[in-house]
C-alpha positions in Angstrom: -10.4 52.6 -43.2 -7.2 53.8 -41.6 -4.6 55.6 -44.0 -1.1 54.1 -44.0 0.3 57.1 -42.3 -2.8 57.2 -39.7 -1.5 53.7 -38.7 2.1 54.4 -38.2 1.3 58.1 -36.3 -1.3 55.7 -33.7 2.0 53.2 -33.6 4.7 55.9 -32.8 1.9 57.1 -30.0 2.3 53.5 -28.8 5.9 53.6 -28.8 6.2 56.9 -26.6 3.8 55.7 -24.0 6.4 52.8 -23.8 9.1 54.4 -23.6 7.7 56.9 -21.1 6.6 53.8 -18.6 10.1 52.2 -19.8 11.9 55.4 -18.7 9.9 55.8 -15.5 10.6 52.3 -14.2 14.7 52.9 -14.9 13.6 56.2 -12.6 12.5 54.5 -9.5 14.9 51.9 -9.9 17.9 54.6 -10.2 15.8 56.4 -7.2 14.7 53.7 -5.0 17.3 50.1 -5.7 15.8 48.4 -2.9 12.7 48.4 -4.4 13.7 45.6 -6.1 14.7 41.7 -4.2 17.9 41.3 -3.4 18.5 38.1 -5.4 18.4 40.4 -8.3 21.6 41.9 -10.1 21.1 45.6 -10.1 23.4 46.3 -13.2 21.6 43.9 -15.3 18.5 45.3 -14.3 19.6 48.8 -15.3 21.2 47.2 -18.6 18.0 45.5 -19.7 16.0 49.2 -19.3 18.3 51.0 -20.9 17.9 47.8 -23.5 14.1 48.4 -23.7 15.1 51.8 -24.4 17.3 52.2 -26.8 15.2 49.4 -29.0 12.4 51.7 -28.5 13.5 54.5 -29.9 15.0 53.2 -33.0 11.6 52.0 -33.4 10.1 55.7 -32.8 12.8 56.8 -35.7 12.4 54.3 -38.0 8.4 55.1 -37.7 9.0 58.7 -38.4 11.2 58.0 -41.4 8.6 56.0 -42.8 6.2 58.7 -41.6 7.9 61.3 -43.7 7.9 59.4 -46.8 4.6 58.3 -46.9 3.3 62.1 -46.6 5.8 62.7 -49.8 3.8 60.3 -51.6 
């Protein structure tokens, strides 16, 4: 059975391959904005990444703060 900590160390791993494919999609939207239609609003585009971001790693913070106290248990 997985260990508390085990669980929240394979859910911070999670978190950074989000925020890497997060990070790279705000990339090749800042490198490429006609990759995306013109109907859409580039501003709120980059808002909502930056969004996703930011959520994201409060999540990865939160997850290491509740990583370091489990290990002082």
């Amino acid at each position: 059975m997985a260990s508390y900590s085990n669980i929240l160390i394979a859910y911070k791993s999670q978190l950074a391959g989000e925020r890497d494919a997060v990070s790279m999609n705000l990339e090749v939207l800042m490198d490429e904005p006609m990759s995306i239609p013109e109907h859409t609003d580039f501003m709120t585009e980059v808002d909502k990444l930056i969004s996703e971001l930011a959520n994201i790693q409060e999540k990865i913070e939160m997850t290491e703060f509740l990583i370091k106290a489990a290990e002082k248990k």
